[in-house]
N, C-alpha and C positions, 0 to 999 in steps of 0.2 A: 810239922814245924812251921807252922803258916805263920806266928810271932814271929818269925825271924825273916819274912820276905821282904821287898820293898814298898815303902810306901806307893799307895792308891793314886788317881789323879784329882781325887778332892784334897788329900790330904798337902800335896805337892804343889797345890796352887796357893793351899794357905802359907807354909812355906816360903812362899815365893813373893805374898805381899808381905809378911812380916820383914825379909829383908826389904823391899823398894820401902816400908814405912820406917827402919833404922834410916836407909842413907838419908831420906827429907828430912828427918829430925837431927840430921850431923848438919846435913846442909845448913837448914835454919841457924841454928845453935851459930854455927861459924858467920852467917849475916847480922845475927845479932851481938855480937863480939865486937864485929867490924866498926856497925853503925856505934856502938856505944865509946869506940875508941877516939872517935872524933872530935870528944869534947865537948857536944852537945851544942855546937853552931848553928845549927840546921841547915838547911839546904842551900850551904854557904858553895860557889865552885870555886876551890883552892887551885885549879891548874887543870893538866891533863890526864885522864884518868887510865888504870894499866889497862893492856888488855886480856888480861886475865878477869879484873872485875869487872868488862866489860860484856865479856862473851856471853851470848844469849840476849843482851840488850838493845834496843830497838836506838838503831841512829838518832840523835838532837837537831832539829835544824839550828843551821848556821848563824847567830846572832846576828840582826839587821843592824844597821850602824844607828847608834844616840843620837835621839831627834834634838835634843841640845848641842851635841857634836858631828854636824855632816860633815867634817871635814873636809872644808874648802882652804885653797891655798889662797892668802888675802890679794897678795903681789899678782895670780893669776886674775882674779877676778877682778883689779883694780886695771891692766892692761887690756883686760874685754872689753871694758868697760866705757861705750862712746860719752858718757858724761862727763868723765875724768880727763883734765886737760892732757894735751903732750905734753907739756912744760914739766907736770905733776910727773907722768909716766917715762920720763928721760932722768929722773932721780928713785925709782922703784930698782935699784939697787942697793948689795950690803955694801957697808961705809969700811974706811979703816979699822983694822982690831975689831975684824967680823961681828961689828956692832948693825943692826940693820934698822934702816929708815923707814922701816914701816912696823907701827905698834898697834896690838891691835886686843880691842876687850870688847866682853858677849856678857849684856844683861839683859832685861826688861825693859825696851824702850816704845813698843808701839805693840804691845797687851797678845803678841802673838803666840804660836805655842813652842813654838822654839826661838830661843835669845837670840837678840839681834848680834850686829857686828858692829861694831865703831872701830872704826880704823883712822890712825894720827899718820900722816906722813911728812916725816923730817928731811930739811937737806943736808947732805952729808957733812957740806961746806962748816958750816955755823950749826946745824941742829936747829935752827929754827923751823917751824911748823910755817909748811908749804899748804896742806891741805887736809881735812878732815870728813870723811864722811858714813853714814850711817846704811846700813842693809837690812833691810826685811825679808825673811824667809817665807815667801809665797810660793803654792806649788809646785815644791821642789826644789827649787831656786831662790838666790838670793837675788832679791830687786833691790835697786838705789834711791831710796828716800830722800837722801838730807845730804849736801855737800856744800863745802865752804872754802875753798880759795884765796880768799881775801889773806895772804901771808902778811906777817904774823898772824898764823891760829891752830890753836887746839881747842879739845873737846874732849870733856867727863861725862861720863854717866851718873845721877848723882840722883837714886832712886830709882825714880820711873822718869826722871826728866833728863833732859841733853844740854848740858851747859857748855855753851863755845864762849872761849875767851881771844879776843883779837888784839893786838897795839896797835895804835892808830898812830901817823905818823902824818906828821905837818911835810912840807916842803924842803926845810930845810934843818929835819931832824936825824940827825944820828939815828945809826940803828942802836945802840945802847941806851939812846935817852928818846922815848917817842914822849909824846903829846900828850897820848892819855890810854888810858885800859877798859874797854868797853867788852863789857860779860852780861851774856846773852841767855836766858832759860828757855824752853822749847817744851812743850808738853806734845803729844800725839792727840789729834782729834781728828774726827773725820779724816782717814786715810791721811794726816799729813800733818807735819809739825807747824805748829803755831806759837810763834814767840809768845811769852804770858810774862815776861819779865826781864829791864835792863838795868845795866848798873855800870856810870861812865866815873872814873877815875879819873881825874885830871892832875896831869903833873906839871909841878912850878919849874920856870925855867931859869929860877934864882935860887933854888936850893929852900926854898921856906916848904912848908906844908902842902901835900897835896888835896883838892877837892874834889869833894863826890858828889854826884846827884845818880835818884833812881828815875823810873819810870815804871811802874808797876803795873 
């Protein structure tokens, strides 16, 4: 009855891959289910992934922080800052109705690989513009380019250029009514901003028209 013995040791090995090649082909099947349920985003990361679909997969390192967002605190970096007057850094506080006196926007203003910082700082008092000034991201750090003092002022990004707007105020002008509005444009050259452009407002102290003159 040799028909009826057990299988041989060749025959048992074939056996033996025929299942490990079912379970790869369930496996697969079930990967390719998966990917397709996704909606076809591609290599989009929706969040944290289980750890069921994880096992067996080799660790991601940690995502470095966005060279556009090194996330500086502006208020720290303005009290480091030996540039920045104490007068300026004795209102680097939030105001009433945790409104805060320091605003702050990141564009292209000196051609580097991460946006700069312009930062407005208001005083709490009035909201008038205490002081304004601009950061470049050099080796690692933010350096201080551009600052301006002279209160009344603020400063826009407007482009690639830095427009600081000032009122200018006679002796015996009101803070409500200055003199005149002198706005100022700022291109980056050579490591540093160079005015390329003014424009003075003058205002009447009788209610008629105001006049303007530029200087280009």
């Amino acid at each position: 009855m040799r028909g009826l013995t057990g299988a041989g040791p060749g025959e048992a090995r074939v056996s033996s891959l025929a299942v490990i090649a079912a379970v790869a082909s369930i496996a697969a099947l079930a990967l390719f289910t998966a990917s397709c349920s996704s909606g076809g985003e591609g290599a989009r990361d929706e969040g944290p992934a289980h750890a069921s679909a994880m096992a067996g997969a080799f660790a991601s390192p940690s995502p470095s922080p966005s060279d556009s967002d090194p996330h500086v605190d502006p208020v720290d970096l303005l009290m480091n800052d030996p540039a920045v007057s104490a007068s300026v850094k004795r209102d680097l506080k939030p105001c009433d109705g945790d409104d805060d006196a320091v605003q702050v926007t990141y564009g292209d203003l000196t051609g580097g690989s991460v946006d700069d910082m312009l930062i407005n700082v208001s005083a709490c008092s009035d909201w008038v513009g205490i002081g304004t000034y601009v950061y470049r991201y050099v080796g690692g750090t933010y350096k201080n380019v551009f600052k301006a003092e002279e209160s009344p002022v603020v400063a826009d990004i407007d482009g690639t250029g830095l427009t600081v707007t000032k009122q200018v105020y006679d002796t015996d002008d009101q803070v409500s009514n200055p003199s005149k509005e002198t706005v100022i444009t700022y291109r980056w050259k050579a490591d540093r901003f160079v005015e390329r452009y003014r424009h003075d407002t003058k205002y009447s102290k009788t209610g008629g028209d105001a006049a303007s003159s530029s200087d280009g």
